[in-house]
matplotlib code that plots the C-alpha trace (Angstrom):
import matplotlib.pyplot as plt

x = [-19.4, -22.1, -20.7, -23.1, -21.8, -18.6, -21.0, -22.7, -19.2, -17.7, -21.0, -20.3, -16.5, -15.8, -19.4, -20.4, -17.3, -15.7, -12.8, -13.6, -9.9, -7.4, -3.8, -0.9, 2.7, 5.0, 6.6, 10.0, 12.3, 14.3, 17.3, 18.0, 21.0, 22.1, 24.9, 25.7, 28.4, 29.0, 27.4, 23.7, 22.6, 21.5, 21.0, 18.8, 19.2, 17.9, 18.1, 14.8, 12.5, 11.0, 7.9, 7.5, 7.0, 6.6, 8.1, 6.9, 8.6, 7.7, 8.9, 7.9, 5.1, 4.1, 2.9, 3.6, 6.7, 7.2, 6.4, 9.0, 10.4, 13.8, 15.8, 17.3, 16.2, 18.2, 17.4, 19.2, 19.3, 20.3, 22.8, 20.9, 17.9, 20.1, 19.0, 15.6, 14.5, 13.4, 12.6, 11.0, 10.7, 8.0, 8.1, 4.8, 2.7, -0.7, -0.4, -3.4, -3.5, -0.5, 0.7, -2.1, -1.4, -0.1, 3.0, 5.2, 8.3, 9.5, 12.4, 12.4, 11.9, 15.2, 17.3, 21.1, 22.3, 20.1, 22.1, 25.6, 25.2, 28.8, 29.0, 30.7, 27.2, 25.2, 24.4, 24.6, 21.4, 20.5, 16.3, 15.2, 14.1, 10.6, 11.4, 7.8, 9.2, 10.9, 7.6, 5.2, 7.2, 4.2, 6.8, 6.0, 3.4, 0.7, 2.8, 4.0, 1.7, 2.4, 4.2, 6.8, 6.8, 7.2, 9.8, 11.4, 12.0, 10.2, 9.3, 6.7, 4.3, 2.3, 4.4, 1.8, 3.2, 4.0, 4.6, 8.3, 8.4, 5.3, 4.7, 1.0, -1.7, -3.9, -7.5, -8.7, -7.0, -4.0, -3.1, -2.5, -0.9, 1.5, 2.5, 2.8, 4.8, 7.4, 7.9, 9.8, 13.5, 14.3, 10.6, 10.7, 8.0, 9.6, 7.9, 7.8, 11.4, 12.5, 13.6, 16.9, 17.8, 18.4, 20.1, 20.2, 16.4, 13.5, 10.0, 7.0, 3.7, 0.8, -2.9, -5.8, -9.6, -11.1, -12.2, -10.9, -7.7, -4.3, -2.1, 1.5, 3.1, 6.9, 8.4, 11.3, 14.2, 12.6, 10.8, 7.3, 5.4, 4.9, 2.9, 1.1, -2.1, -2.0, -1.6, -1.8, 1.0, 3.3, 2.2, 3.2, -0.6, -3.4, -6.6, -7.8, -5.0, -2.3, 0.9, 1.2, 3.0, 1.9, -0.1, -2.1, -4.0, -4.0, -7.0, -7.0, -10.6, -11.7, -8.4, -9.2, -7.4, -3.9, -1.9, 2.1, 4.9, 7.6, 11.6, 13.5, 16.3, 18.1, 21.4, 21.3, 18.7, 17.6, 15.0, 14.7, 17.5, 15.5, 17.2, 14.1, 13.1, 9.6, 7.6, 4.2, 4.8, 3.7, 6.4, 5.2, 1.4, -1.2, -3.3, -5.2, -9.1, -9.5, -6.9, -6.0, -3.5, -4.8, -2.2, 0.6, -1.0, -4.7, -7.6, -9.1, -10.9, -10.2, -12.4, -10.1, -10.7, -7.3, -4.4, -2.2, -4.4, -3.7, -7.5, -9.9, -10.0, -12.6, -11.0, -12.4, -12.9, -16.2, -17.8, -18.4, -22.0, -22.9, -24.7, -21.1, -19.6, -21.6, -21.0, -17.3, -17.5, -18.8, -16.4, -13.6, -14.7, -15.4, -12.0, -9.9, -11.3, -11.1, -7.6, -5.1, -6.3, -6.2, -3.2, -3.3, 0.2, -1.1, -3.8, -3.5, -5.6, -6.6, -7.0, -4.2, -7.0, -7.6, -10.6, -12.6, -11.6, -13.8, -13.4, -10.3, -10.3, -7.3, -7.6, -4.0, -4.8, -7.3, -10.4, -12.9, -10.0, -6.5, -4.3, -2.8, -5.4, -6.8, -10.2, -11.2, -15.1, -16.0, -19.1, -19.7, -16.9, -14.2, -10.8, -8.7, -4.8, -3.5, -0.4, 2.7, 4.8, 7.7, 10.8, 9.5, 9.1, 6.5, 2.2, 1.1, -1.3, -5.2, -8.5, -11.6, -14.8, -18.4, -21.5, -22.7, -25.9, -23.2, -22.2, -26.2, -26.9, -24.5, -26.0, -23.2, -24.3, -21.3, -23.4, -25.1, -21.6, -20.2, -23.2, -23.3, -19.7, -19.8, -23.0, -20.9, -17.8, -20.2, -21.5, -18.3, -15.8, -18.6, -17.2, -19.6, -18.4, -21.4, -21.1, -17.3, -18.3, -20.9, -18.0]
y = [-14.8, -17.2, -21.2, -22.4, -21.0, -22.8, -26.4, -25.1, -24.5, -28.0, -29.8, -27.8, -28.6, -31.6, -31.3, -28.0, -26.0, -23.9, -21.9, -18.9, -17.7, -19.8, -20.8, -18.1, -17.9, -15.5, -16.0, -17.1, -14.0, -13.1, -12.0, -9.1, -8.0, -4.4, -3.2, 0.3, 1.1, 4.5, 6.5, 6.1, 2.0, 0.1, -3.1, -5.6, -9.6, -12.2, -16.4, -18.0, -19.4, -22.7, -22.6, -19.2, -18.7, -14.5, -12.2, -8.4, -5.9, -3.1, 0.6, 2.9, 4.6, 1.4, -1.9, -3.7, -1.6, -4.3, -7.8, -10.2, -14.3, -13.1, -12.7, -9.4, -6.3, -2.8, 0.5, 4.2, 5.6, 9.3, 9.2, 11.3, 8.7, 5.9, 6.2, 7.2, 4.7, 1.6, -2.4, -5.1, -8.1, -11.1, -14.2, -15.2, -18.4, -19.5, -16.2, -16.0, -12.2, -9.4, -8.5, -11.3, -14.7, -16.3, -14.8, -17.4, -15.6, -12.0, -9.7, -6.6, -2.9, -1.9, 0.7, 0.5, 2.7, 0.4, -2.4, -0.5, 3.3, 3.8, 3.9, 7.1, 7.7, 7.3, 10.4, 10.2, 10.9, 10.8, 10.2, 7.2, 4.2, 2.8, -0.2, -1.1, -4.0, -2.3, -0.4, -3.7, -6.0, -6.6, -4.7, -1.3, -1.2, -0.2, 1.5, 4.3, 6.6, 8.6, 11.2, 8.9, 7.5, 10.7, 11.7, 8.5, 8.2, 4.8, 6.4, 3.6, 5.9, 7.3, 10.7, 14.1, 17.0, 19.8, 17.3, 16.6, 20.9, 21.5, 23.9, 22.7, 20.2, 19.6, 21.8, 20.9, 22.7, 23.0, 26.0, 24.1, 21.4, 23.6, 25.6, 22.4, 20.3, 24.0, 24.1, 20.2, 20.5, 19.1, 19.4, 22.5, 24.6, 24.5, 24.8, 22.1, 21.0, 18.1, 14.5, 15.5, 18.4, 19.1, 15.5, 15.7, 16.6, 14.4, 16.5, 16.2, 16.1, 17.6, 17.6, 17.4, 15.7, 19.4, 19.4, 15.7, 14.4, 15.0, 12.9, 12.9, 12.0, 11.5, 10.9, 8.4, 8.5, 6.9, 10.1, 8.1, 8.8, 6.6, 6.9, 5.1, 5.5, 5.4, 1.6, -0.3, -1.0, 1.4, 1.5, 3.6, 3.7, 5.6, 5.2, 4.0, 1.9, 3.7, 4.6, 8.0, 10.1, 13.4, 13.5, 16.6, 14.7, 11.2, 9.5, 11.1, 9.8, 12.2, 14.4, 17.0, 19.7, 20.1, 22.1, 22.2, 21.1, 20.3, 18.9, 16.7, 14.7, 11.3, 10.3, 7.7, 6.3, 3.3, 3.2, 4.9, 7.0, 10.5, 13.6, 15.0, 15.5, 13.9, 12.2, 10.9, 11.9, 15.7, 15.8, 15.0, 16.2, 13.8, 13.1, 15.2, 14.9, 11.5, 11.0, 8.0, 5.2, 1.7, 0.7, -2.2, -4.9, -4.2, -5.9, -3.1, -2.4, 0.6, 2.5, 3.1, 6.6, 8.6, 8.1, 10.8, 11.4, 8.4, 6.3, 6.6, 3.0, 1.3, -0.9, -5.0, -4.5, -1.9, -4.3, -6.9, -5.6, -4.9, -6.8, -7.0, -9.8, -12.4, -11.4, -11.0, -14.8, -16.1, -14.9, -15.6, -18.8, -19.9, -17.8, -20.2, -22.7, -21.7, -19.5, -22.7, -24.0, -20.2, -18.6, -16.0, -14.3, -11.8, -10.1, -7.2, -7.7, -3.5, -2.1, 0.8, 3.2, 6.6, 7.2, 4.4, 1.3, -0.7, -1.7, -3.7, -5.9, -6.4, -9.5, -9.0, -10.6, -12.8, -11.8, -13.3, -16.3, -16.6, -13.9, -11.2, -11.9, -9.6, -9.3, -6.4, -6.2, -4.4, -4.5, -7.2, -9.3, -10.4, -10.6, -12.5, -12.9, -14.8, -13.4, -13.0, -16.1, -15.1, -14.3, -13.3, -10.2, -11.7, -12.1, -15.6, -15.2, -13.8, -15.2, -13.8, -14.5, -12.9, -12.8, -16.1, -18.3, -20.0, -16.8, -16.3, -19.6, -19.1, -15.7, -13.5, -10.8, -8.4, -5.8, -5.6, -5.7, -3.1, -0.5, -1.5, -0.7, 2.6, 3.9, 3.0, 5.1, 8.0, 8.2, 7.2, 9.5, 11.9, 11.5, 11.8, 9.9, 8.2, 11.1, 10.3, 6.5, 7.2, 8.9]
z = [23.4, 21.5, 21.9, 19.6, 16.4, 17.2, 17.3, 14.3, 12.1, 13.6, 12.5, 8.8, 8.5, 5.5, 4.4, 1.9, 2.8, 0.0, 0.0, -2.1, -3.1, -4.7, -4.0, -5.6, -5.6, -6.5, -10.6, -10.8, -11.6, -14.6, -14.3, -16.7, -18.1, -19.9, -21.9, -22.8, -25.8, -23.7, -27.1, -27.9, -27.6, -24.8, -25.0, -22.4, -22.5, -20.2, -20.6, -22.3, -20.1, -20.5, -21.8, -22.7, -26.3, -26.1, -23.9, -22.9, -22.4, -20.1, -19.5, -16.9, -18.7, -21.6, -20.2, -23.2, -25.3, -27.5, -28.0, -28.6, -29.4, -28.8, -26.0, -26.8, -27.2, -28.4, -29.0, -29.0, -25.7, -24.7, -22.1, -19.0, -20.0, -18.8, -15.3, -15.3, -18.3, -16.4, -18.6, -17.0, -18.9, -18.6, -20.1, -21.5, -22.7, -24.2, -26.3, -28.0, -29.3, -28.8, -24.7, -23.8, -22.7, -19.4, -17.1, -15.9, -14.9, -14.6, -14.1, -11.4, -12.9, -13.6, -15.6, -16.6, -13.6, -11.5, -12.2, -12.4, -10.5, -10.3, -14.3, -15.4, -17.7, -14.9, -13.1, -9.3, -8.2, -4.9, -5.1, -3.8, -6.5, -6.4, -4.0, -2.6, -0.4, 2.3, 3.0, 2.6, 5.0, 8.1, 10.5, 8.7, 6.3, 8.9, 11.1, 8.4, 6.1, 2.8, 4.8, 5.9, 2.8, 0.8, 2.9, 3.1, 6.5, 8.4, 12.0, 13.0, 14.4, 11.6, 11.5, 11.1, 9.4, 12.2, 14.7, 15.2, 15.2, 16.4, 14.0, 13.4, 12.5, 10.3, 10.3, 7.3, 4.6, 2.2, 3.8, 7.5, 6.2, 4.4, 7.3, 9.5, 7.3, 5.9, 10.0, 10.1, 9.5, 5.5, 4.1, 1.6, -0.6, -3.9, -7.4, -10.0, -11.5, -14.3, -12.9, -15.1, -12.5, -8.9, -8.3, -4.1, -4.1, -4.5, -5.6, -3.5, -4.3, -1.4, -2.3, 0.5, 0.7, 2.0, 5.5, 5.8, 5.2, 3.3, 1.1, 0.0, -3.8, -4.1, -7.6, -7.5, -9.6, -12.3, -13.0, -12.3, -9.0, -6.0, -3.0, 0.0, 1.4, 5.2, 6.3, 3.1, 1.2, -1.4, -5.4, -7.7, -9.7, -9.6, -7.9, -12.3, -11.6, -14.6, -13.6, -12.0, -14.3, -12.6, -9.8, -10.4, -13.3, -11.5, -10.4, -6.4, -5.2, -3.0, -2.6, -5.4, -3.9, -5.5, -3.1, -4.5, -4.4, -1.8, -1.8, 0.6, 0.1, 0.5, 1.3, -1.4, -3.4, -0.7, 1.5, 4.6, 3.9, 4.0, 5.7, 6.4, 10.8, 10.7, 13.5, 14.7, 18.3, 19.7, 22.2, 25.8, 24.7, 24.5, 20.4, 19.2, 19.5, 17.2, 16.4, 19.0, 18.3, 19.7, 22.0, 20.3, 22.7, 22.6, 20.4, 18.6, 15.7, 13.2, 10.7, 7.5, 6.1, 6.3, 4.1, 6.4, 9.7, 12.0, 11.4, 14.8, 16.5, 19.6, 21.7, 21.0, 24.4, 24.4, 21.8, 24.6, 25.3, 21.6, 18.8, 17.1, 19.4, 18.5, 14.5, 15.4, 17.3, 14.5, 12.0, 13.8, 14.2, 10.5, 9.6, 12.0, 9.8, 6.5, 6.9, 6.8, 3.2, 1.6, 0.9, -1.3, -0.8, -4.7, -2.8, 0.1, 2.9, 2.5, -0.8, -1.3, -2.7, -1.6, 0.1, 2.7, 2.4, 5.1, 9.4, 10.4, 13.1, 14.7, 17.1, 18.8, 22.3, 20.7, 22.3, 19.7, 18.0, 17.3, 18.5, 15.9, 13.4, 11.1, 9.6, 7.3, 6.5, 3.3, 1.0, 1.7, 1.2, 4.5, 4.1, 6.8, 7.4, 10.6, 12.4, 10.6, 11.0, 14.3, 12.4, 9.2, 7.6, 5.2, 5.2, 5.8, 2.9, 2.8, 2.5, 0.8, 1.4, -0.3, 1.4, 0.7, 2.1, 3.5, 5.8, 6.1, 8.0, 10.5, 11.8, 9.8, 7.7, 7.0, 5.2, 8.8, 10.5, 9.2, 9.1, 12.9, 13.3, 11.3, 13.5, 16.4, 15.2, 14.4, 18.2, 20.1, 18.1, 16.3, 12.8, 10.1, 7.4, 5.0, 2.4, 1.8, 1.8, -1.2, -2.9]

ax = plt.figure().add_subplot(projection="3d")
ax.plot(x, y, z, "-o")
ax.set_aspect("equal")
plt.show()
């Protein structure tokens, strides 16, 4: 490991140091109330907000349903909408034009039978509701992929389609994932039916990257779609960023083969409480060719290209006699410094869109700086999180950084870093990957 670029960040420290990302906390929350006459009208209240002159209000598929100086808001409501027609309410200042001005407090996405399920005029659905949370907390969000996450079940080990059954694996193709994922117990061919109907099942969405990888939608009792692309966190928008509203017109990236639908089911509509026998372990047989897991305890880094296929990793280790340790010293070394002042708790360390989304470094034994951190390397721009705070459930926050001259004079170049990295992946693992990259 190179010393010197720790002496040359030390002599640097309190003179032309910037922090590129700002400070962000999450808004206060609104707490939003409904009513329901038990006929046609619904009607959604909440307490004003100091300082907020406007409030918006949301619905599942309009950002901005109406604008408003009240605090009340009623319309006529069909009873079988009340549990799939979902409000969220912001409170807004320094309105200068209509839906635009600053957010300074909001409510969670809710519906009537959200707030009161066991309601006579609330259907008892079974799907689960779009609940990102559970699947974001640091203990699973890298640890679970859209399969789990379609079929609601949290395994911790990246579950694969045919692998609790061993009924298959992925080669490619619609048709293998089809077969693989028909053979676990609770996942079911079906074809398309409405949100109003089938209340036990929850519709599944399968559509593949040919030759590559294969993704999973699940539409939540909202009647909206959700999904989550391999180790980044849950969303329910597109990769345009618009709410999905079906998948087979949604923005996909590079999955633009639609391949059907499937059915599962919940035992209620929380998290984690799918019926469906799913897992990422083959039995007693070793992974597949490339499709290693790094090991809990080990320092590895990971190329990010799957959003179902567990993503190929080299141990930190086998770096030690490359050009990347001294890059990788030197990062680590101006992250330490820069991580404590930046916490941006609003920005993901790994974008959730489909397709490749950079290397991650994950520095668990601290080979290169402070153990459990996390460096992602993209485009040129760095993204660093420390290791989650013992006892919490929550990030400690992210910093950015662009390629800067201020990167330059300290030897890093992460344009460089990451070509390097990628050539490596294609001669150690023989993935050839630059045409999905251009993509």
């Amino acid at each position: 490991m190179n010393t010197s670029f720790y002496k040359k960040v030390s002599s640097f420290v309190g003179s032309a140091l910037v922090v590129l990302s700002i400070n962000s906390y999450a808004l206060p929350e609104i707490k939003l109330n409904m009513a329901h006459d038990g006929d046609e009208d619904i009607r959604v209240s909440w307490s004003p907000v100091a300082g907020a002159t406007h409030y918006k209000l949301s619905t599942t598929t309009y950002d901005c349903y109406r604008f408003l100086t009240t605090t009340e808001y009623e319309r006529e409501l069909k009873l079988y909408f009340l549990d799939v027609a979902h409000f969220k309410i912001s409170a807004m200042k320094n309105v200068t034009g209509t839906c635009k001005g600053t957010v300074v407090a909001a409510s969670k996405n809710l519906s009537y039978c959200d707030l009161y399920p066991t309601k006579l005029t609330c259907p008892q659905f079974k799907r689960p509701k779009y609940a990102s949370e559970f699947w974001n907390a640091s203990s699973r969000v890298s640890k679970n992929n859209c399969y789990n996450y379609a079929a609601n079940v949290a395994t911790n080990n990246f579950a694969q389609p045919g692998y609790a059954s061993r009924s298959g694996r992925f080669s490619g193709t619609c048709a293998s994932v089809v077969a693989a994922a028909t053979g676990d117990a609770g996942i079911e061919p079906t074809s398309y039916f409405s949100n109003r109907y089938n209340p036990d099942e929850t519709l599944l969405a399968l559509v593949v990257a040919p030759g590559f990888d294969y993704h999973w939608y699940r539409r939540d009792n909202n009647g909206a779609w959700s999904h989550k692309a391999g180790q980044t966190p849950a969303k329910n928008k597109d990769n345009s960023g618009k709410i999905i509203t079906d998948p087979r017109s949604a923005n996909r990236g590079i999955y633009t083969e639609f391949c059907g639908y499937f059915k599962t089911r919940s035992a209620n509509r929380a998290q984690n409480s799918g019926s469906a026998s799913i897992s990422g372990n083959w039995g007693g047989f070793a992974p597949f060719a490339h499709e290693t897991f790094a090991k809990n305890n080990d320092s590895h880094i990971s190329l990010l290209m799957y959003s179902g296929r567990p993503n190929p990793t080299i141990s930190l280790a086998e770096l030690s006699s490359t050009g990347v340790e001294d890059l990788l010293s030197a990062i680590s070394a101006y992250s330490s410094i820069i991580l404590p002042a930046s916490k941006n708790t609003n920005t993901n360390l790994i974008s959730n869109r489909l397709g490749y989304k950079g290397i991650l470094i994950e520095d668990t034994q601290g080979l290169f700086g402070q153990p459990g951190q996390e460096i992602l390397i993209h485009k040129g721009e760095m993204r660093v999180q420390a290791a989650p705070i013992k006892g919490s459930a929550d990030i400690s926050g992210v910093s950015v950084w662009s390629q800067t001259k201020a990167l330059a004079q300290f030897g890093i170049d992460l344009n460089a870093l990451e070509t390097e990295v990628l050539s490596l992946f294609e001669k150690q693992k023989n993935i050839h990957i630059q045409d999905l990259i251009n993509k």
